[in-house]
C-alpha positions as CSV (number, residue, x, y, z in Angstrom):
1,X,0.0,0.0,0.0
2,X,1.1,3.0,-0.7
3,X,0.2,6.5,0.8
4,X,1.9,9.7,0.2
5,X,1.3,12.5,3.0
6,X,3.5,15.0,1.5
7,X,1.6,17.3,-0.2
8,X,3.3,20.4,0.9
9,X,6.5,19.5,-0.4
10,X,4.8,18.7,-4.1
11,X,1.8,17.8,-5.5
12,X,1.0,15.1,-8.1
13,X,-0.1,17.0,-11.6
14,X,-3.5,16.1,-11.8
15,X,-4.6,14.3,-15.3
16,X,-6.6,17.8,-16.6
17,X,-2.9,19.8,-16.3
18,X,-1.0,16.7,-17.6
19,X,-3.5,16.9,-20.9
20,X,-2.9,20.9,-21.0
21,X,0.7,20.3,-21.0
22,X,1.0,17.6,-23.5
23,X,-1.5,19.4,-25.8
24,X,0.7,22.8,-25.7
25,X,3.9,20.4,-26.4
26,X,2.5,18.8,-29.4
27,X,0.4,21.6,-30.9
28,X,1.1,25.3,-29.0
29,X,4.5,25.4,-29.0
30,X,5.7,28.7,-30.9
31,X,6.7,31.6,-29.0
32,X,4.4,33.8,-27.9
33,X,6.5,36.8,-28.6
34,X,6.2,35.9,-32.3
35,X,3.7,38.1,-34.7
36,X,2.4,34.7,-36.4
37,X,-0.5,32.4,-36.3
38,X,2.1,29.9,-34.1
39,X,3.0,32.6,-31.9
40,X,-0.6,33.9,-31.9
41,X,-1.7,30.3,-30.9
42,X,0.8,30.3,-27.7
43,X,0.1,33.5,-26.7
44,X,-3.5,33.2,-26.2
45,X,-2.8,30.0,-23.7
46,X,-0.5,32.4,-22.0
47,X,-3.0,35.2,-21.2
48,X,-5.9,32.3,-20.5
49,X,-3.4,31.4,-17.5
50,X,-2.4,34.7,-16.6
51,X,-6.5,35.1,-16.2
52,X,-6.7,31.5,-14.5
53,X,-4.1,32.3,-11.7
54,X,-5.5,35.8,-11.2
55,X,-8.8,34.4,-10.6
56,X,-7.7,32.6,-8.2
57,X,-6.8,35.0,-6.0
58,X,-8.8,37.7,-6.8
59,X,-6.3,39.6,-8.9
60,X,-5.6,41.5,-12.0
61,X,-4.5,39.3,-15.0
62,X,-2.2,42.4,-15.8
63,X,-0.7,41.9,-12.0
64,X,0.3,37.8,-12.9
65,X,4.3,38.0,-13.8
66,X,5.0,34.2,-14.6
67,X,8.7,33.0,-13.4
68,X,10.4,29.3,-12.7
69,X,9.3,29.0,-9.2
70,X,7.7,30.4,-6.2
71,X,11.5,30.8,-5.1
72,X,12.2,33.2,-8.1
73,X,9.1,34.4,-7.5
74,X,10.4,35.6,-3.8
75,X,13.9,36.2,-4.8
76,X,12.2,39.2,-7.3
77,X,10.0,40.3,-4.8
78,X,13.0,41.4,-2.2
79,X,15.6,41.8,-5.0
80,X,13.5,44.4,-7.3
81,X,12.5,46.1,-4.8
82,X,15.7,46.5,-3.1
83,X,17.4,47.1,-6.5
84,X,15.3,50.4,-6.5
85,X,17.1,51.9,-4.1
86,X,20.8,53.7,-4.6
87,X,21.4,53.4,-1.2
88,X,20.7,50.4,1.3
89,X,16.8,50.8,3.5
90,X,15.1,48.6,5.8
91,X,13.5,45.3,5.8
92,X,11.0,43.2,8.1
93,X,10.2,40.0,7.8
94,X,9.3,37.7,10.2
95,X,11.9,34.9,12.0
96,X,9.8,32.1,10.2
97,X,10.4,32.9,6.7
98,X,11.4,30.1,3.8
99,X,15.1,30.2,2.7
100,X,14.1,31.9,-0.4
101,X,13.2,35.0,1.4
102,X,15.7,34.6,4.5
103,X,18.7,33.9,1.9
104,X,18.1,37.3,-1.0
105,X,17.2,39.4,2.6
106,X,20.8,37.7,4.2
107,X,22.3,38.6,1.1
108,X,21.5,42.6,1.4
109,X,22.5,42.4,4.5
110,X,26.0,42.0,3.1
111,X,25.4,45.1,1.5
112,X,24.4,47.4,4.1
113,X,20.6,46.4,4.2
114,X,18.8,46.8,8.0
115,X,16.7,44.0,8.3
116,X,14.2,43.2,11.4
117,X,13.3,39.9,11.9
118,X,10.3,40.1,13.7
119,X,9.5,37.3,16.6
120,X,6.1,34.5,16.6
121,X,4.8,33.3,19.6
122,X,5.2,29.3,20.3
123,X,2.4,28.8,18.2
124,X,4.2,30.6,15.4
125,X,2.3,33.9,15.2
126,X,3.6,37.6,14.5
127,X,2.4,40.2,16.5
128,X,0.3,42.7,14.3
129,X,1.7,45.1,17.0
130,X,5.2,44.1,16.8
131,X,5.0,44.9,13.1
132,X,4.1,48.1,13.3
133,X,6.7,49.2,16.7
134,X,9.3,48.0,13.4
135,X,8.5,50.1,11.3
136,X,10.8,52.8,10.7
137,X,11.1,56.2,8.3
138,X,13.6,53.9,5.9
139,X,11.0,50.7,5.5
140,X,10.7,50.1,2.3
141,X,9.3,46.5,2.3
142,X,8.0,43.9,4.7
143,X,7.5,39.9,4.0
144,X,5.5,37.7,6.1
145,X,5.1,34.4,4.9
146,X,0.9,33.3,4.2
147,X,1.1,29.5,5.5
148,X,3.9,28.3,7.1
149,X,5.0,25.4,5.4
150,X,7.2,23.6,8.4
151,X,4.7,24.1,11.1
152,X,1.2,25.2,9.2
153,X,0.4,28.5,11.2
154,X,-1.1,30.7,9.2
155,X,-0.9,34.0,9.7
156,X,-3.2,37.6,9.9
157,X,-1.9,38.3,6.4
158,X,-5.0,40.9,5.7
159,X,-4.0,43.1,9.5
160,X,-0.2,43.0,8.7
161,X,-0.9,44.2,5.0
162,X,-3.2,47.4,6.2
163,X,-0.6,48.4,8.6
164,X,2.0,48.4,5.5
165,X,-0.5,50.0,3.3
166,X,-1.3,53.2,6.2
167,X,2.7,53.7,6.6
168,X,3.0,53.5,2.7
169,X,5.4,50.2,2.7
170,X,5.4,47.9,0.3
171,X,3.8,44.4,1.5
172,X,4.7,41.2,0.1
173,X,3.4,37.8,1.0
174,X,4.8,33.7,0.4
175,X,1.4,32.0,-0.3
176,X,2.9,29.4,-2.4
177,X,1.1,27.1,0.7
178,X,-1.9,28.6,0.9
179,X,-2.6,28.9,-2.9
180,X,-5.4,26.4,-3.7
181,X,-5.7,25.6,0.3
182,X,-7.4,28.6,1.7
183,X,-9.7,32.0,-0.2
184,X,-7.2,34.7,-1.2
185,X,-8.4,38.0,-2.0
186,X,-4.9,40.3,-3.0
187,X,-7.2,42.9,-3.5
188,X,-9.2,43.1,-0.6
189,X,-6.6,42.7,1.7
190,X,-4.2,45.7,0.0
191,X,-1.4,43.2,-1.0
192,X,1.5,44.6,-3.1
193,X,3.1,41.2,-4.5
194,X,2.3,37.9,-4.0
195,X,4.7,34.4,-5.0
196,X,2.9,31.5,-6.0
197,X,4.0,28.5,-7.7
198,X,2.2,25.3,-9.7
199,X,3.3,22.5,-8.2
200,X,1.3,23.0,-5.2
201,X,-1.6,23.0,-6.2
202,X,-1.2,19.8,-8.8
203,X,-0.5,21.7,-11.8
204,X,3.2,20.2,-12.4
205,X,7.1,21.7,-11.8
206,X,8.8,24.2,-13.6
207,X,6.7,27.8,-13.6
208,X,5.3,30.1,-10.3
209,X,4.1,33.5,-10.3
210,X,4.5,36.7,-8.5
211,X,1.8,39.2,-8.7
212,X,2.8,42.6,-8.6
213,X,-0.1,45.1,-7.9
214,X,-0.2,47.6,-10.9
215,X,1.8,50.5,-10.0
216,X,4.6,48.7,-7.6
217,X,7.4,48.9,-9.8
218,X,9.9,46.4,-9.7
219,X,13.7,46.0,-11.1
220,X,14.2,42.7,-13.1
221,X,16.6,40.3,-11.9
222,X,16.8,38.4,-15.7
223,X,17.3,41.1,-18.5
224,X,17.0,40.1,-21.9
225,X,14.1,39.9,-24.2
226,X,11.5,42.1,-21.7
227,X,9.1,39.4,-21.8
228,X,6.3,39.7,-18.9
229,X,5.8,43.7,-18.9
230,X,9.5,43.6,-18.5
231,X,9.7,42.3,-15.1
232,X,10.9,38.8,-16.0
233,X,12.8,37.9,-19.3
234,X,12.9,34.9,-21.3
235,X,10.5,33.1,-23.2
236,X,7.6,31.5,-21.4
237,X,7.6,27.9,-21.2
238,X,3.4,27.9,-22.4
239,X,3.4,24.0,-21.6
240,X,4.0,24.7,-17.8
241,X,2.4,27.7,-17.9
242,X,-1.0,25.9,-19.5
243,X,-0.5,23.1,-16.6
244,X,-0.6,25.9,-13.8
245,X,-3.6,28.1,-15.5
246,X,-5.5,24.6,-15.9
247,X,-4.6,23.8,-12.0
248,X,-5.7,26.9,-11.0
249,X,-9.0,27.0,-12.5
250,X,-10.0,23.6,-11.3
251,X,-8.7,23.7,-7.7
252,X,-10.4,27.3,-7.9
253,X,-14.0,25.3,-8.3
254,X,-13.2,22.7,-5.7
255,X,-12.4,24.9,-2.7
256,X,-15.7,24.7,-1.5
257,X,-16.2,21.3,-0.9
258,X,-12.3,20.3,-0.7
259,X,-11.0,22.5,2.2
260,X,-13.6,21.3,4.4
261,X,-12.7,17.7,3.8
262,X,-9.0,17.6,4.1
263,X,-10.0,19.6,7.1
264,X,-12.1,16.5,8.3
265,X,-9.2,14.3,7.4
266,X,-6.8,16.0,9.1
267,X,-8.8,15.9,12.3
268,X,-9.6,12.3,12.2
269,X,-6.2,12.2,11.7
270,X,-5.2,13.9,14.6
271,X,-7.7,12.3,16.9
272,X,-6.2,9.3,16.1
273,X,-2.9,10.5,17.4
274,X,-3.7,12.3,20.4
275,X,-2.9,9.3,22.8
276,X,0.7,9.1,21.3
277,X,3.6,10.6,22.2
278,X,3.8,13.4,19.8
279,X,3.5,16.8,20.2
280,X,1.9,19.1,17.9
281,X,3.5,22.2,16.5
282,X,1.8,25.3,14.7
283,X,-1.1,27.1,15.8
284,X,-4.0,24.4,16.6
285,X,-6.5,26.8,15.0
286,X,-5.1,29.2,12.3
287,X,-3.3,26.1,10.1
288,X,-3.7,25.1,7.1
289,X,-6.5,23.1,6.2
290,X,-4.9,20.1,5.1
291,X,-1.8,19.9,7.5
292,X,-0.3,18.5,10.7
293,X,3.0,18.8,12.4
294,X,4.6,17.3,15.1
295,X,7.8,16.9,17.6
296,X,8.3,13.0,17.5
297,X,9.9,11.2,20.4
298,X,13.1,10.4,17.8
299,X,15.1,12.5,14.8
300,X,12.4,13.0,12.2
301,X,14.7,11.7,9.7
302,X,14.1,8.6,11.7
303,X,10.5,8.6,11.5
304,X,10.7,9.5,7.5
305,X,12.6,6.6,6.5
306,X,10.8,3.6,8.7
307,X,7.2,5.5,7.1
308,X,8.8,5.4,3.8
309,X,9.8,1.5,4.0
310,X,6.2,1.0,5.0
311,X,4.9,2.8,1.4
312,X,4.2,6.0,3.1
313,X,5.7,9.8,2.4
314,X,6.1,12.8,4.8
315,X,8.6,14.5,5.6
316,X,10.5,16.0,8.5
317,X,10.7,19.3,10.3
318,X,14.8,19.4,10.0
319,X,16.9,20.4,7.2
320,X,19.7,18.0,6.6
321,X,23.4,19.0,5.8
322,X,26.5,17.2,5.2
323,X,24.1,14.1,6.3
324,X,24.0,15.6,9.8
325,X,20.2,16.8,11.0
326,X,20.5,20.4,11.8
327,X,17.7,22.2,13.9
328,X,14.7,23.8,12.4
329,X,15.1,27.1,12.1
330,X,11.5,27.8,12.5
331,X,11.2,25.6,15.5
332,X,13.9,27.5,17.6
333,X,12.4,30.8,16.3
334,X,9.1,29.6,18.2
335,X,10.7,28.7,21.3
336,X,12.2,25.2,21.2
337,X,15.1,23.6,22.2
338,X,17.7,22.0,19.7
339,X,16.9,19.1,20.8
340,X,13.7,19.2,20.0
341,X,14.2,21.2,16.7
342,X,15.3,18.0,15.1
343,X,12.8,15.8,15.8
344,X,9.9,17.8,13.7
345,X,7.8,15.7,11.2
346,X,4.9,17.1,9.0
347,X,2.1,15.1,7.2
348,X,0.3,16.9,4.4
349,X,-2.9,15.9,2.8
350,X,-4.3,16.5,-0.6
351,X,-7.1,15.7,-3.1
352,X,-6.4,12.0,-3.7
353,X,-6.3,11.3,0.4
354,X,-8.6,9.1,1.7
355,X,-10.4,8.1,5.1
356,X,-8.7,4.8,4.8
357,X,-5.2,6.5,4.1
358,X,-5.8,8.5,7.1
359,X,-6.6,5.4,9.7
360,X,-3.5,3.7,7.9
361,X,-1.0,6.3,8.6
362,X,-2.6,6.4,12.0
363,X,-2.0,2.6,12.9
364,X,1.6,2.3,11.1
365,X,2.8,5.3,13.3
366,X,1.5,4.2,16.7
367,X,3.3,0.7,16.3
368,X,6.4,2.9,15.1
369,X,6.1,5.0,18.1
370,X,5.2,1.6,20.7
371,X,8.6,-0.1,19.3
């Protein structure tokens, strides 16, 4: 049998964005730059996605800059902004941040950036207050992450963004896990760029998104041809791009009825598990819909490979280098120990999980954690 709880790490491309990419391959494949009919062609399936993604959440096509990744997608949020600037400004972002915000701020750093890293509480929650005591006359751009991938917390996204938007800062926001998962509404909530990425939300590898609210101008890490408004150079890979507008459309209709049951799985799931020895991490409440984490009682490596040898996939808490575990980064910033920071596991549900998967999972880890 064979179960994979990982969804937060990467989704399987459903069969609807499989058939939009293999369709674009065979057929739409001329670039959309190009003033023929087989650039013509290409370029409508490009503005259809643009359109697709922006529906999603609640945006203008226009505002949809298409990239390789939702870590691009971050990298030219800090970086174009920052790039505006002669002279080095300030920065807040919050101590829970994904390596491809923590590394691009790190990196300006170097170069005379200020940065404030702003704390979470154990349950992995910024402080509306705290965010606005930071700011300063020099801000020029905040990131806080939407969903926290590691632990699940999600966080006020819509208060920190009206406290950027009354100082006039810039406010960008990570929703790569909450894209598909939870209602976004960039425009409601007075947000200034946004990453996103396809492969979250079962629409394949290979293409994210930033949107950039018309008017935020933004300097362009890739220079070349000036594709998308400029912003992001090279020529658009339409087969990825056609998987991610397809994924978008459809997970856009499912919400509704799909939140609420990986919400039910998840706590089965967790009901399951109360009676064990694992701890749960993340804010109980404000989480994402379709996700659990946990301290285990041994090095979440451990716990990964004996699930994997019985056919299921998660993934742990710890990042791994030079084949040493190293403490979560996220962990520590909420409060604890090193110890303990190694020992973080995460299971992530998705569309293809069932009630049976869930009771599975349940009865292979509690005779892990019993041995």
């Amino acid at each position: 049998m064979q179960i994979y709880l990982d969804y937060s790490a990467t989704t399987p491309p459903r069969p609807e964005s499989i058939a939009a990419i293999q369709e674009a391959l065979s057929d739409l494949w001329g670039n959309p730059s190009s003033l023929h009919s087989w650039g013509e062609r290409s370029a409508l399936v490009l503005e259809k996605a643009r359109f697709q993604v922006a529906q999603l959440i609640g945006g203008l096509p226009e505002g949809i800059v298409f990239t390789a990744s939702g870590t691009e997608a971050d990298n030219l949020a800090v970086l174009g902004v920052a790039q505006n600037y002669a002279s080095p400004q300030h920065l807040i972002i919050s101590s829970v941040e994904h390596g491809a915000i923590g590394q691009p701020v790190a990196y300006l750093e170097t170069l005379g950036w200020q940065v404030t890293r702003l704390p979470v509480s154990r349950a992995g929650l910024v402080d509306p207050a705290d965010l606005a005591a930071a700011l300063q006359p020099n801000t020029v751009l905040v990131s806080i992450i939407h969903g926290q991938s590691e632990v699940g917390t999600v966080q006020p996204i819509a208060a920190l963004a009206a406290i950027c938007q009354k100082a006039g800062v810039l406010f960008h926001t990570d929703a790569v896990q909450t894209l598909g998962r939870l209602p976004i509404d960039v425009l409601a909530w007075g947000i200034d760029l946004m990453s996103l990425s396809s492969h979250k939300i079962y629409g394949g590898g290979g293409v994210g998104a930033l949107y950039v609210r018309p008017g935020v101008k933004l300097q362009p890490l890739l220079r070349g041809g000036g594709q998308e408004g400029g912003i992001r150079s090279g020529t658009e890979p339409i087969a990825q791009i056609a998987g991610f507008g397809t994924a978008a459309r459809l997970i856009g209709l499912e919400m509704v009825d799909e939140i609420p049951r990986q919400q039910a799985l998840r706590d089965q799931l967790w009901s399951q598990l109360r009676d064990t020895d694992l701890q749960p991490t993340g804010h109980l409440v404000q989480r994402l819909p379709h996700h659990l984490s946990f301290i285990a009682p041994l090095a979440g490596r451990e716990v990964v490979r004996a699930l994997d040898l019985a056919g299921i996939g998660i993934s742990a808490g710890s990042a791994c280098h030079s084949g040493r575990p190293s403490p979560s980064s996220t962990l520590l910033a909420m409060g604890w120990s090193e110890s303990a920071a190694v020992c973080g596991i995460r299971l992530t549900l998705g569309r293809w999980t069932t009630t049976e998967d869930v009771d599975w999972v349940a009865m292979a880890l509690h005779q892990l954690l019993d041995r």
